[in-house]
C-alpha positions, -999 to +999 in steps of 0.1 A: -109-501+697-087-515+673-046-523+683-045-516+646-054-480+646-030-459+656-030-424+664+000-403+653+015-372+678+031-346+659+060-354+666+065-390+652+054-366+616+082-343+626+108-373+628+095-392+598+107-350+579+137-346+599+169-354+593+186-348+622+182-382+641+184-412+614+173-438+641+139-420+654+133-414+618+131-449+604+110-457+635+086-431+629+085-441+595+080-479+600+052-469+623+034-447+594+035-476+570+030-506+592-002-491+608-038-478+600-029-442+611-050-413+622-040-378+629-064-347+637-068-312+626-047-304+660-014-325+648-012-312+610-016-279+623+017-284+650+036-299+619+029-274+598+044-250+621+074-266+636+083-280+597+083-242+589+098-228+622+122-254+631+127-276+604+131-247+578+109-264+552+100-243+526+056-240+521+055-257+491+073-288+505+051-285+540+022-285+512+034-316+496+043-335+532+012-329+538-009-343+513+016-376+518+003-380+552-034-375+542-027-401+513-017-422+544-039-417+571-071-405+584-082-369+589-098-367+621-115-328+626-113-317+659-152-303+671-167-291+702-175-328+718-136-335+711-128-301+732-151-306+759-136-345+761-100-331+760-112-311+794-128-341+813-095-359+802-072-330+815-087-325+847-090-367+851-053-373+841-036-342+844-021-333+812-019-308+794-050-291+775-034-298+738-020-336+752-051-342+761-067-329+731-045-355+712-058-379+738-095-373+732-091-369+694-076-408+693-102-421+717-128-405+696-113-419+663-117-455+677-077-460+680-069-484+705-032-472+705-018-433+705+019-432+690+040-399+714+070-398+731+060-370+749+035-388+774+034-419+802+047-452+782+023-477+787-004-460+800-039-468+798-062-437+792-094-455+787-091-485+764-061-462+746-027-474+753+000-449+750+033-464+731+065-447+728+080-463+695+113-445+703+121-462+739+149-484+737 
Protein backbone atom coordinates (compact mmCIF):
# COMPACT_ATOMS: atom_id res chain seq x y z
CA UNK A 1 0.00 0.00 0.00
CA UNK A 2 1.15 3.28 -0.70
CA UNK A 3 0.01 6.61 1.84
CA UNK A 4 0.45 8.21 -1.54
CA UNK A 5 -2.37 6.64 -3.36
CA UNK A 6 -5.43 7.84 -2.65
CA UNK A 7 -8.72 6.70 -3.44
CA UNK A 8 -11.33 9.38 -4.25
CA UNK A 9 -15.35 8.91 -2.96
CA UNK A 10 -17.69 10.55 -5.19
CA UNK A 11 -18.23 12.97 -3.25
CA UNK A 12 -14.88 14.80 -2.76
CA UNK A 13 -15.56 14.94 -7.14
CA UNK A 14 -18.86 16.47 -6.35
CA UNK A 15 -17.21 19.22 -4.02
CA UNK A 16 -14.20 19.84 -6.27
CA UNK A 17 -17.76 20.83 -9.21
CA UNK A 18 -19.82 22.45 -6.74
CA UNK A 19 -20.12 25.71 -5.80
CA UNK A 20 -22.12 25.79 -3.00
CA UNK A 21 -19.52 25.25 -0.10
CA UNK A 22 -16.18 27.25 -1.01
CA UNK A 23 -14.29 25.70 1.93
CA UNK A 24 -15.01 21.80 1.16
CA UNK A 25 -14.28 22.65 -2.32
CA UNK A 26 -10.67 23.94 -2.07
CA UNK A 27 -10.13 20.85 0.14
CA UNK A 28 -11.33 18.55 -2.22
CA UNK A 29 -9.36 20.17 -4.72
CA UNK A 30 -5.98 20.28 -2.83
CA UNK A 31 -6.57 16.60 -2.25
CA UNK A 32 -7.00 15.91 -6.20
CA UNK A 33 -3.76 17.64 -7.03
CA UNK A 34 -1.51 16.92 -4.06
CA UNK A 35 -2.15 13.09 -4.34
CA UNK A 36 -1.76 10.02 -6.82
CA UNK A 37 -5.61 9.53 -7.16
CA UNK A 38 -7.69 6.64 -8.06
CA UNK A 39 -11.33 6.47 -8.69
CA UNK A 40 -13.46 3.33 -10.11
CA UNK A 41 -16.09 2.75 -12.65
CA UNK A 42 -18.53 2.91 -9.43
CA UNK A 43 -17.54 6.68 -8.47
CA UNK A 44 -17.67 8.34 -12.17
CA UNK A 45 -20.78 6.71 -12.56
CA UNK A 46 -22.35 8.48 -9.00
CA UNK A 47 -20.84 11.79 -10.32
CA UNK A 48 -22.15 11.62 -13.46
CA UNK A 49 -25.45 11.37 -11.97
CA UNK A 50 -25.67 13.61 -9.05
CA UNK A 51 -23.60 16.49 -11.44
CA UNK A 52 -26.64 16.01 -13.74
CA UNK A 53 -29.39 15.52 -11.04
CA UNK A 54 -28.34 17.75 -8.42
CA UNK A 55 -25.76 19.93 -9.50
CA UNK A 56 -27.68 20.78 -12.83
CA UNK A 57 -24.62 20.38 -15.01
CA UNK A 58 -25.33 20.32 -18.39
CA UNK A 59 -23.89 16.66 -20.44
CA UNK A 60 -21.43 18.37 -22.28
CA UNK A 61 -19.78 19.95 -19.17
CA UNK A 62 -20.27 16.42 -17.11
CA UNK A 63 -18.34 15.16 -20.39
CA UNK A 64 -15.57 17.53 -20.04
CA UNK A 65 -15.29 17.07 -15.87
CA UNK A 66 -14.94 13.99 -16.66
CA UNK A 67 -12.13 13.57 -18.88
CA UNK A 68 -10.31 16.30 -16.26
CA UNK A 69 -10.44 13.72 -13.67
CA UNK A 70 -9.22 10.77 -15.90
CA UNK A 71 -6.36 13.28 -17.07
CA UNK A 72 -5.81 13.15 -13.18
CA UNK A 73 -6.23 9.99 -11.90
CA UNK A 74 -6.47 6.31 -12.37
CA UNK A 75 -9.40 4.43 -13.82
CA UNK A 76 -9.90 1.53 -11.77
CA UNK A 77 -12.87 -1.00 -13.57
CA UNK A 78 -14.95 -2.52 -11.20
CA UNK A 79 -15.09 -6.81 -12.04
CA UNK A 80 -16.51 -9.70 -10.39
CA UNK A 81 -13.43 -10.30 -7.84
CA UNK A 82 -14.06 -6.49 -6.75
CA UNK A 83 -17.93 -7.43 -6.21
CA UNK A 84 -17.42 -10.58 -4.44
CA UNK A 85 -14.63 -8.52 -2.19
CA UNK A 86 -17.18 -5.68 -1.61
CA UNK A 87 -19.51 -8.59 -0.03
CA UNK A 88 -16.83 -10.19 2.30
CA UNK A 89 -16.07 -6.52 3.24
CA UNK A 90 -19.95 -5.67 3.88
CA UNK A 91 -20.73 -8.55 5.95
CA UNK A 92 -17.07 -8.10 7.92
CA UNK A 93 -17.57 -4.32 8.52
CA UNK A 94 -21.07 -3.62 8.03
CA UNK A 95 -21.39 -1.09 5.43
CA UNK A 96 -23.20 -0.66 2.91
CA UNK A 97 -23.01 -2.86 -0.40
CA UNK A 98 -21.88 0.34 -2.68
CA UNK A 99 -19.48 1.75 0.56
CA UNK A 100 -18.04 -1.23 0.49
CA UNK A 101 -17.73 -1.54 -3.05
CA UNK A 102 -15.62 1.81 -2.80
CA UNK A 103 -13.82 0.01 -0.04
CA UNK A 104 -12.80 -3.04 -2.01
CA UNK A 105 -12.17 -1.06 -5.31
CA UNK A 106 -9.28 1.13 -3.23
CA UNK A 107 -7.87 -1.99 -1.52
CA UNK A 108 -7.72 -3.61 -4.85
CA UNK A 109 -6.02 -0.55 -6.44
CA UNK A 110 -3.12 -0.77 -3.95
CA UNK A 111 -4.25 2.64 -2.14
CA UNK A 112 -3.21 2.76 1.25
CA UNK A 113 -5.65 5.67 1.96
CA UNK A 114 -9.62 6.11 0.82
CA UNK A 115 -10.62 9.97 0.69
CA UNK A 116 -14.95 10.05 2.01
CA UNK A 117 -16.69 11.83 4.46
CA UNK A 118 -19.29 9.58 4.44
CA UNK A 119 -17.51 6.63 6.47
CA UNK A 120 -15.65 5.94 10.13
CA UNK A 121 -12.56 8.72 10.23
CA UNK A 122 -9.68 6.94 10.96
CA UNK A 123 -10.56 3.63 10.44
CA UNK A 124 -8.45 0.80 9.44
CA UNK A 125 -10.21 -1.55 6.80
CA UNK A 126 -7.26 -3.70 6.10
CA UNK A 127 -4.06 -1.78 5.58
CA UNK A 128 -6.66 1.17 4.04
CA UNK A 129 -7.08 4.02 6.25
CA UNK A 130 -10.21 6.00 5.84
CA UNK A 131 -9.55 10.04 6.03
CA UNK A 132 -12.07 12.53 6.10
CA UNK A 133 -10.30 15.73 4.46
CA UNK A 134 -13.28 17.83 5.55
CA UNK A 135 -13.13 17.32 9.51
CA UNK A 136 -12.20 20.27 11.24
Amino acid sequence: MNANRVFLDTNLLVYMYADDDRRKQRLAMRAFVTHECVVSTQVLSEFCNVAHRKLRLPLEVIGRDIEEILRNCELFIIDAATIQHALILQGRYGYSYYDSQILAAAQESGCGQLFTEDLADGQRVGELTINNVFRE
